[in-house]
N, C-alpha and C positions, 0 to 999 in steps of 0.2 A: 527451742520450743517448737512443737508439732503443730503445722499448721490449718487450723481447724476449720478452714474454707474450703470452696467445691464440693466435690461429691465421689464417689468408686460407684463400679459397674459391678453389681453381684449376680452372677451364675444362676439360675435359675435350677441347676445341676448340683448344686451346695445342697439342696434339699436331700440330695440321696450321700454326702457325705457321713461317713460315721462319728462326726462330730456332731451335726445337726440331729441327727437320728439318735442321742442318745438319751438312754428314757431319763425323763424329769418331768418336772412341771415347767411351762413357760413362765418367763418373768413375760413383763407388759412390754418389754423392749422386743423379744423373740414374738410376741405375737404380731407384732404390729408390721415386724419383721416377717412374718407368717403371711400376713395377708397381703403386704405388697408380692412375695412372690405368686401369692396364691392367683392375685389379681389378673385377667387376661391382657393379655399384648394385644390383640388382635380379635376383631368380635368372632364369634363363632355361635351358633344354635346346640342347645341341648335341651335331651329330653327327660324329667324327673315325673316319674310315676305317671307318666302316658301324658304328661301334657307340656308343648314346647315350649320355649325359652328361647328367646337371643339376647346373649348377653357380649355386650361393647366394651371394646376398651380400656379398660379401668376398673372394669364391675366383677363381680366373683358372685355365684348362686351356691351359698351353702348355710343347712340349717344352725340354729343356735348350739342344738347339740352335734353339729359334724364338729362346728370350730373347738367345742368343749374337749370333746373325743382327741383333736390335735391337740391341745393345750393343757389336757390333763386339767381340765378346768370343771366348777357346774355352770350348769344352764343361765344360773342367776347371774356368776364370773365373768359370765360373758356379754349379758344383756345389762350390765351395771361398764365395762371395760368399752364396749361398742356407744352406749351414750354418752361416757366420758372423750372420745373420740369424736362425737356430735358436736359436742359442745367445744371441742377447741378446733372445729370446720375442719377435720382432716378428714372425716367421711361422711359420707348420708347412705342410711339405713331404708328401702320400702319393705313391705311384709309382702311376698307375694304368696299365693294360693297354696304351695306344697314346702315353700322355700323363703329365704330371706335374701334378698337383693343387697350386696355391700358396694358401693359406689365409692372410690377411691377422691379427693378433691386434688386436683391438681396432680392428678397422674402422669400428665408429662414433664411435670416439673424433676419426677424419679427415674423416667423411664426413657426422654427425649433423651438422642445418641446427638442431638445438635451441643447438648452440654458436654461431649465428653471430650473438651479441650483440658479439662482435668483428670485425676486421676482413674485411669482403669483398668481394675484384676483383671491380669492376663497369668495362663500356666506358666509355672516357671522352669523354662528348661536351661536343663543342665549345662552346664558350661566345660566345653569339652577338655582333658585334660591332653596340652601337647606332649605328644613321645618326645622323650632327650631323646639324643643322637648316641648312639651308640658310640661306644670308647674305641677306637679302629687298631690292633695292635700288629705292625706289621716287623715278624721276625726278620732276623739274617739270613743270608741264604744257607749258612753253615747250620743254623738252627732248624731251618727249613729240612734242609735234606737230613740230619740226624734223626728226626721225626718220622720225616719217611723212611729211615732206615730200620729205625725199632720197630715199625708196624709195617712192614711190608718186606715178604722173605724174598721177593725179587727183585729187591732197590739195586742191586748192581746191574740185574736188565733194563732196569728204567730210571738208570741214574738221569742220563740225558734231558730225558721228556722232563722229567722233574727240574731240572732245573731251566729247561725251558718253560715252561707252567708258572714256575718263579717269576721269570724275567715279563713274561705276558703280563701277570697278574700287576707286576708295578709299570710297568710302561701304561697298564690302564689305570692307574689309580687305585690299587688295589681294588679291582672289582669283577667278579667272575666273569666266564663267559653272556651273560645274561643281565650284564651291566649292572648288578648289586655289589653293593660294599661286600665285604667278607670282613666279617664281625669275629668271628671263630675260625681263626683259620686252620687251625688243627681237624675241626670236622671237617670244612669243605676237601681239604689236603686229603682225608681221608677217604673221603666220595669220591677224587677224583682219580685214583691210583687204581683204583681198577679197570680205568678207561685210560690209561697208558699203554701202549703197545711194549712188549717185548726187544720187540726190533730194535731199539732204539738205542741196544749196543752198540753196532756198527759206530756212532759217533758220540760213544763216550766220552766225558772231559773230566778232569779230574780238579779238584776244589783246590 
């Protein structure tokens, strides 16, 4: 059973999600939902049709027909939804001169971060996927040098290096010069024959 105590912290940023933004009519739940976000955190002054305004805390200045306009609502939806709101003390309503004053009750009780020893929407990131380990396949050396033999027409000048290259590569754990695994060893084998010297007849050895 889901526990229907506490409270979540919502985003004040959900307002521009394309869930919230999708056209409809509001139910009473989305409005109400509406005007806590709508409500101010922090007072601030504003100016409607040349005459100032501070609004506190809790309070939002907007007419019967802005909330309608959000809510897809009429003027009367509103002024009937807002005195229902009255009457169960969740808000108080003034009429001011250009504008209507909505006064939130008990705004800290929605908005204090002192409650949020319960739960709260945080983004949820990704949880990173660990890379497996690569499968390490280390040939023979008869496998080794047969490899180099089919793709390189001077494996008799660089038999040597070659199978010095071998022996390096396991004394270090099969790992190139640059201390990585060798995952492919056929490619790196590859890469690396061209940077075998020639010379390296003189002390040929034979398998």
């Amino acid at each position: 059973m889901a526990n229907n105590k506490g409270w979540i912290s919502l985003h004040r940023q959900f307002e521009e999600h394309w869930l919230w933004n999708e056209k409809r009519v509001f139910s009473k739940a989305e409005a109400w939902i509406d005007i806590l976000m709508t409500t101010n955190h922090s007072q601030q002054k504003v100016v409607i049709k040349n005459a100032l305004y501070t609004v506190k805390r809790g309070e939002s200045l907007l007419s019967l027909k802005s909330w309608g306009l959000r809510w897809k609502w009429e003027k009367s939806k509103v002024r009937r939804f807002l005195d229902t709101l009255e009457k169960d003390e969740m808000i108080t309503t003034k009429n001011e001169t250009q504008t209507t004053r909505l006064i939130v009750c008990n705004y800290d009780n929605y908005q204090t971060l002192g409650n949020a020893k319960e739960t709260v929407v945080k983004p949820i990131k990704p949880i990173p996927q660990a890379n497996p380990k690569p499968k390490i396949e280390i040939p023979s050396l008869r496998e080794f040098c047969l490899y180099a033999e089919s793709r390189d027409n001077d494996y008799k000048l660089k038999k040597s290096g070659i199978v010095l290259k071998y022996n390096a590569w396991i004394e270090n754990k099969w790992r190139n010069g640059f201390n990585k695994p060798i995952v492919n060893w056929k490619t790196t084998l590859l890469n690396t024959l061209v940077h075998i010297p020639k010379e390296w007849k003189k002390t040929e050895t034979r398998l």
